[in-house]
C-alpha positions in Angstrom: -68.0 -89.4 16.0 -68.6 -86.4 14.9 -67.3 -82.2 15.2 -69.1 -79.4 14.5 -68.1 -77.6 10.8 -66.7 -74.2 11.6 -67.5 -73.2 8.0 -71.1 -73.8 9.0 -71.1 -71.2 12.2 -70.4 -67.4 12.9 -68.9 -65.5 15.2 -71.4 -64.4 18.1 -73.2 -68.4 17.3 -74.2 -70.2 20.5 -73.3 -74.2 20.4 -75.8 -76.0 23.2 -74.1 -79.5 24.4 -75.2 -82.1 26.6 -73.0 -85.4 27.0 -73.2 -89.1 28.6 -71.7 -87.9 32.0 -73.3 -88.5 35.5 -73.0 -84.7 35.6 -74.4 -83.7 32.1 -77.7 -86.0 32.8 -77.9 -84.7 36.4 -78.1 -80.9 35.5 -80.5 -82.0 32.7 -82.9 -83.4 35.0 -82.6 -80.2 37.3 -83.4 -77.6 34.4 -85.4 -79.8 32.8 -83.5 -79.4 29.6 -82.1 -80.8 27.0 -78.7 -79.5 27.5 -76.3 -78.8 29.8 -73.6 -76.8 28.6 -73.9 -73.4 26.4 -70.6 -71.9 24.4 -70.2 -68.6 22.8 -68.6 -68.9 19.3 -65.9 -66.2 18.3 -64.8 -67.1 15.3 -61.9 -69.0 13.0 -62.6 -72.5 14.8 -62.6 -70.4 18.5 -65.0 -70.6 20.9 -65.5 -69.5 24.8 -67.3 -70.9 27.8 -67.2 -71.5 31.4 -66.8 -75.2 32.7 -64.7 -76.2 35.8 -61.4 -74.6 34.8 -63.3 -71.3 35.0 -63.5 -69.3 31.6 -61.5 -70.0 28.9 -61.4 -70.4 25.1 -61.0 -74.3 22.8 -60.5 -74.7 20.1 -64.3 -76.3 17.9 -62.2 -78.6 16.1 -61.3 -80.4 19.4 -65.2 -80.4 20.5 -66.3 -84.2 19.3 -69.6 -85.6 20.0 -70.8 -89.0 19.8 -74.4 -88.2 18.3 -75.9 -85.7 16.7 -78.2 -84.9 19.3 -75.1 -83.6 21.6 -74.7 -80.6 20.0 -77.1 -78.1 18.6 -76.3 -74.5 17.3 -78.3 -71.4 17.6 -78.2 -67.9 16.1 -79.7 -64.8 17.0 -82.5 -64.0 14.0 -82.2 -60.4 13.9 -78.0 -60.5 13.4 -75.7 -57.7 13.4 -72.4 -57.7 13.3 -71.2 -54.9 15.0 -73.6 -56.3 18.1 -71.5 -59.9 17.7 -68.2 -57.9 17.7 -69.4 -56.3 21.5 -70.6 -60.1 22.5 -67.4 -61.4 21.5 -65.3 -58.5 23.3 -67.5 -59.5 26.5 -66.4 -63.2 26.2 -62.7 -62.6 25.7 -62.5 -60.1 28.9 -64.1 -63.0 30.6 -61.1 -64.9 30.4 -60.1 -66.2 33.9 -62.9 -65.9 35.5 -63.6 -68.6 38.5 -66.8 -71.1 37.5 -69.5 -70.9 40.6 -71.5 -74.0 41.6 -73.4 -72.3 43.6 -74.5 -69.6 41.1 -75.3 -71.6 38.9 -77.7 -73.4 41.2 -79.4 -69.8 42.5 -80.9 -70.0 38.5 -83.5 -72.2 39.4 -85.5 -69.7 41.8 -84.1 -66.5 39.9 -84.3 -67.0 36.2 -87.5 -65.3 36.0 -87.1 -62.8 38.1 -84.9 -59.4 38.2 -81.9 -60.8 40.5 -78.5 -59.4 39.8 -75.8 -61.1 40.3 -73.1 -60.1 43.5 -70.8 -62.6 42.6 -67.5 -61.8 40.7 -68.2 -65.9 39.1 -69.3 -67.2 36.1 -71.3 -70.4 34.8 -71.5 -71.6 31.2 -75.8 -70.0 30.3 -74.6 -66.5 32.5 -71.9 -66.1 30.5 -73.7 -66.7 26.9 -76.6 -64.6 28.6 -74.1 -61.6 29.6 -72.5 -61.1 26.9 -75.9 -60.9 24.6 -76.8 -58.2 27.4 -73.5 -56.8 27.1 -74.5 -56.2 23.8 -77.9 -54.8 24.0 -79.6 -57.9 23.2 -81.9 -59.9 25.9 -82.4 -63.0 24.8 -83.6 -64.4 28.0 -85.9 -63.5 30.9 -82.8 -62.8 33.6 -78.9 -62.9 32.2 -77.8 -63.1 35.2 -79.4 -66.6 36.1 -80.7 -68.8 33.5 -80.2 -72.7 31.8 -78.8 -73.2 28.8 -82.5 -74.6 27.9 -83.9 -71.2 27.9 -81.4 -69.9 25.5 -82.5 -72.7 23.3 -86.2 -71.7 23.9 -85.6 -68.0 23.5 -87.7 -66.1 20.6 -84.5 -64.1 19.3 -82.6 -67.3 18.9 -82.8 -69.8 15.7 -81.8 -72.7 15.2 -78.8 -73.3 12.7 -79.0 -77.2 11.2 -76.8 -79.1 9.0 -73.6 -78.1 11.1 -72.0 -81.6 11.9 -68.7 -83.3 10.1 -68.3 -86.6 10.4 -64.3 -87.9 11.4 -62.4 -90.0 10.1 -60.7 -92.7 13.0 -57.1 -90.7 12.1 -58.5 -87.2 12.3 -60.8 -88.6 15.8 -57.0 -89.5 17.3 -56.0 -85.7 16.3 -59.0 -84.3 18.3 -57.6 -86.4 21.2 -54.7 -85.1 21.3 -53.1 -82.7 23.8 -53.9 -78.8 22.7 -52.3 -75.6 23.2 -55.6 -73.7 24.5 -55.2 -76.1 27.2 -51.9 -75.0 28.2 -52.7 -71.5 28.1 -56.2 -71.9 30.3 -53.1 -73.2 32.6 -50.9 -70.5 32.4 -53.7 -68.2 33.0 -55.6 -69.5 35.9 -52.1 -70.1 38.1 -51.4 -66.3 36.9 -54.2 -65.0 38.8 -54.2 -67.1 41.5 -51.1 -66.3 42.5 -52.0 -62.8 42.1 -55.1 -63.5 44.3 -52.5 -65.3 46.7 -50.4 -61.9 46.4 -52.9 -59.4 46.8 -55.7 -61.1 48.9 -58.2 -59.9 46.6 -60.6 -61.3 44.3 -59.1 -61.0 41.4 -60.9 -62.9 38.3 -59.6 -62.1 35.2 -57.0 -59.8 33.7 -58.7 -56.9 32.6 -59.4 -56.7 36.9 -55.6 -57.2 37.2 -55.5 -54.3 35.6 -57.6 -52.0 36.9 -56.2 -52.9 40.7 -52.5 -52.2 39.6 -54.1 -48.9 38.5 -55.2 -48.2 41.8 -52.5 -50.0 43.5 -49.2 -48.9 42.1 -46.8 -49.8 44.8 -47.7 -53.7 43.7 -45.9 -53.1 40.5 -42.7 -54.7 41.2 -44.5 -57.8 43.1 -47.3 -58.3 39.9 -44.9 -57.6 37.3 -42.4 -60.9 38.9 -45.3 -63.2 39.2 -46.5 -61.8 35.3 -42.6 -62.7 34.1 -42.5 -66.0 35.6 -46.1 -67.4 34.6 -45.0 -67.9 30.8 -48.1 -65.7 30.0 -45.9 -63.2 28.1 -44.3 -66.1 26.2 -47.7 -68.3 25.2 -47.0 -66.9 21.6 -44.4 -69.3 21.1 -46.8 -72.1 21.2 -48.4 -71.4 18.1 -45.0 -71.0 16.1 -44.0 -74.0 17.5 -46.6 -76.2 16.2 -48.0 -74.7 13.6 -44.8 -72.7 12.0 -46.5 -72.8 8.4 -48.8 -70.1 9.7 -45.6 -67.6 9.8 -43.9 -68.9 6.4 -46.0 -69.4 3.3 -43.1 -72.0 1.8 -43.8 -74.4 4.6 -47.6 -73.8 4.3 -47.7 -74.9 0.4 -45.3 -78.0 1.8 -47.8 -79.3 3.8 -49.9 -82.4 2.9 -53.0 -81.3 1.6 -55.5 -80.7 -0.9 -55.5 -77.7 -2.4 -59.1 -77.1 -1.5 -58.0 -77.8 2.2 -55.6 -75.3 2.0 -57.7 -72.6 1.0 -59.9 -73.5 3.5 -57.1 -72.8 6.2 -56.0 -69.9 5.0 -59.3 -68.0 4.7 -59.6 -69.1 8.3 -56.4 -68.2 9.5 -57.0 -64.7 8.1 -60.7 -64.6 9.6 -59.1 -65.3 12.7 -56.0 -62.9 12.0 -57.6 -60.2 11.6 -59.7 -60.5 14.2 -56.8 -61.0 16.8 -55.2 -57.9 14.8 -57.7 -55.6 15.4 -57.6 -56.4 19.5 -54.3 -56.2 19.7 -54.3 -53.3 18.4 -56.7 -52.3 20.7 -55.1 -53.3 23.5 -51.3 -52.0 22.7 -52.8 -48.7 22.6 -54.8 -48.6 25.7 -51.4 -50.1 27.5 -49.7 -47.6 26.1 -52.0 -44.9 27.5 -51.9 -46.7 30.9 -48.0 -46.4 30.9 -48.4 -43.0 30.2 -50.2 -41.9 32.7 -48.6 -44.1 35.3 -44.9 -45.4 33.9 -45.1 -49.3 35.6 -42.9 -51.8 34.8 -46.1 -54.0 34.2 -47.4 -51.9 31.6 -43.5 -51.7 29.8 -44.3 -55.9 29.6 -48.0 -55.7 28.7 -47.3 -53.2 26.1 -44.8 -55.5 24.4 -46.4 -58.0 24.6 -49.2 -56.9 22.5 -46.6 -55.2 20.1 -44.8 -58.4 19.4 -48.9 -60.3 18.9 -49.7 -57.5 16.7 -46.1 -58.1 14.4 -47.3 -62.2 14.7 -50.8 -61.4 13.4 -49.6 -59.2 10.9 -47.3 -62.1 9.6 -50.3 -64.4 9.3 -52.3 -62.9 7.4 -49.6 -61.8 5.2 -49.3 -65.9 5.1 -52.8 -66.6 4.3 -53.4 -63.8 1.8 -50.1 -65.1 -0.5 -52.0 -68.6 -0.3 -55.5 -67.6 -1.1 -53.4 -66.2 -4.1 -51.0 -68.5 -4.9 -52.5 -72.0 -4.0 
């Protein structure tokens, strides 16, 4: 068994899967394709897609494989990384997002044609596809509707080899075991489908949230109840909880480890940091600018939110950079 080594990929990389599943071979044989499922990589061991639980993010070091032919990475040749910022951006707004059956079937008679999509839906190539687009970057016929096969066969995409890491049977049992991107797809999904219950809309992800309570003030009081009691603005906690050496650099150096593997972490914690940082910042200040122009109750929450993620982030890499210096 077998993950893929996060060391080995960059953010904006494109990880092509296929598994031993009824469902894997099935859409194989459809597309005629090696593969069945296409994820977007973000960065510090992150990565997004679209399955059945809709869009959501995992965590690679969970991702195990069985053989090496499961998994195969691809990169765009002509890398930028100011385009992979904009295709990561796209991928994280996607977050919520309902997966379409459907949609994803429509691929077959409009992948090489001009279709647009009319459905607020995703499926695991469109998603890949998009956010390249998103981007300024085509790398196949029709973003919209394609396989995950013809991001494998596209001319801007190369191939990235070498990635695997084999497990040991004791770290296999870790990647078994229950994770906390799992809770938060959760958290997420009942989130918005209550607020679809609420506000008989089709509302997909939060950024649409968003915009609606924009348009839609008198909702404030109704959204901003279902927001408190989701645990959404309390999914921080999770990470403290088990992983409290990321916030305190005395239990970091405590833990079991190689001093190798501990440098390894910590360059990764502040990859991933950093990049939260800079989002969060992002996002406080365009909440704050939304309060400001209309003062609801779910923008008071939303901006601290993202003022308390900001402080966490801050406090991690503060973490990793005292490790990278003192390990």
């Amino acid at each position: 068994m077998f993950i893929l080594d996060m060391l080995k990929l960059l953010p904006g990389d494109v990880v092509l899967t296929s598994e031993m599943s009824l469902q894997s071979k099935m859409v194989r044989k459809v597309t005629s394709s090696s593969f069945s499922h296409a994820l977007l990589y973000i960065g510090a061991s992150v990565y997004i897609h679209s399955d059945s639980s809709g869009v959501h993010s995992g965590n690679l070091q969970r991702l195990l494989f069985a053989k090496q032919s499961q998994a195969q990475v691809f990169r765009l040749r002509d890398r930028q990384e100011a385009k992979m910022a904009g295709i990561c951006l796209f991928a994280r707004t996607e977050i919520g997002k309902q997966y379409s059956v459907p949609e994803a079937i429509r691929s077959k008679m409009k992948r090489n044609s001009s279709s647009e999509a009319n459905s607020n839906r995703q499926f695991c190539s469109r998603l890949v596809a998009q956010a390249y687009a998103e981007a300024g970057v085509n790398i196949v016929t029709n973003p919209d509707y394609c396989y995950p096969q013809d991001i494998a066969n596209s001319p801007f995409m190369m191939k990235v080899r070498d990635c695997e890491q084999t497990l040991s049977d004791e770290e296999i049992e870790m990647v078994k075991s229950p994770s906390a991107t799992d809770t938060q797809t959760k958290v997420i999904n009942n989130l918005l489908t209550s607020i679809r219950i609420l506000t008989n809309t089709d509302i997909q992800t939060l950024d649409q949230l968003t915009r609606y309570l924009y348009q839609n003030p008198e909702c404030d009081h109704a959204i901003s109840r279902i927001l408190q009691s989701s645990g959404y603005l309390s999914l921080w906690k999770i990470d403290i909880k088990d992983c409290p050496w990321n916030y305190d650099s005395v239990k970091f150096l405590a833990k079991d480890g190689s001093r190798s593997s501990k440098l390894e972490y910590a360059g990764l914690l502040k990859e991933g940091a950093m990049n939260s940082l800079e989002i969060f910042i992002f996002m406080h200040s365009q909440h704050t600018q939304l309060w400001q122009e209309k003062q609801l109750h779910y923008f008071v929450l939303t901006r601290a939110l993202y003022k308390k993620l900001i402080e966490l982030a801050t406090i991690r890499i503060a973490t990793a950079e005292y490790i990278l210096s003192h390990a």
